[in-house]
C-alpha positions as CSV (number, residue, x, y, z in Angstrom):
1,X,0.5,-16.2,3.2
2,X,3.3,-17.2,0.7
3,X,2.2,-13.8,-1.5
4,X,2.0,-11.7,2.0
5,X,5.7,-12.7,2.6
6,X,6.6,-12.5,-0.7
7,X,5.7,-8.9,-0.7
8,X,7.6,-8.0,3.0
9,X,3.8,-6.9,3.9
10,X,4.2,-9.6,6.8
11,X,7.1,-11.3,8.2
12,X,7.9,-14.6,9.4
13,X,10.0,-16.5,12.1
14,X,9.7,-19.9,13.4
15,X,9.0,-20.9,17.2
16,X,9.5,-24.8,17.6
17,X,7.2,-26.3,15.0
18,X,5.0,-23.0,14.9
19,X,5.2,-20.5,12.7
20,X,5.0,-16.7,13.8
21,X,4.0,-14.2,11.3
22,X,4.0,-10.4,11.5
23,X,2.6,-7.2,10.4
24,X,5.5,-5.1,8.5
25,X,4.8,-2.1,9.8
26,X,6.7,0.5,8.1
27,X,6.0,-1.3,5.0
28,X,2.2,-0.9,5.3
29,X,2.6,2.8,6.7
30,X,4.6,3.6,3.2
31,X,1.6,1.4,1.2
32,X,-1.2,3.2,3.5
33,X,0.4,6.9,2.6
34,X,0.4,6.5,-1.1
35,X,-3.1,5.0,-1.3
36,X,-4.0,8.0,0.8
37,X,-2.2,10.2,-1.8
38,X,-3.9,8.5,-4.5
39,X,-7.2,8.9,-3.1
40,X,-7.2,12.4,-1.3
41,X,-9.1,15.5,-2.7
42,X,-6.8,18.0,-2.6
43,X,-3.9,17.0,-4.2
44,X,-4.0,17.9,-8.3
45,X,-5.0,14.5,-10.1
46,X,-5.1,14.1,-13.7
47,X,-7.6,11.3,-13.2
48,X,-9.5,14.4,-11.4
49,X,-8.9,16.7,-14.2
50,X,-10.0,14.0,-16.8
51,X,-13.6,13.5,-15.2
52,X,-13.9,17.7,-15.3
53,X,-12.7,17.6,-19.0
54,X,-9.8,20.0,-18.1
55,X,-7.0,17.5,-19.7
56,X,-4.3,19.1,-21.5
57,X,-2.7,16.4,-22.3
């Protein structure tokens, strides 16, 4: 948990002696659109371009 709210993936706020944690939202939309970005098809990769041995770097 300590690393979750370390990162601001989750939130936390204290309810008597309980502790309530939370999803960040946002935060987790912006992580879930990159991985997305990463992972898609369509978008030019060089890690794509690598595998088809069109680098020109």
């Amino acid at each position: 948990m300590k690393a979750l709210l370390d990162s601001e993936l989750i939130t936390m706020r204290k309810l008597g002696n309980k502790r309530m944690y939370q999803l960040n939202h946002k935060l987790m939309t912006e992580v879930t659109e990159h991985l997305d970005n990463i992972n898609t098809n369509h978008v030019r990769c060089i890690c794509n371009d690598i595998d088809k041995g069109e680098c020109s770097s």
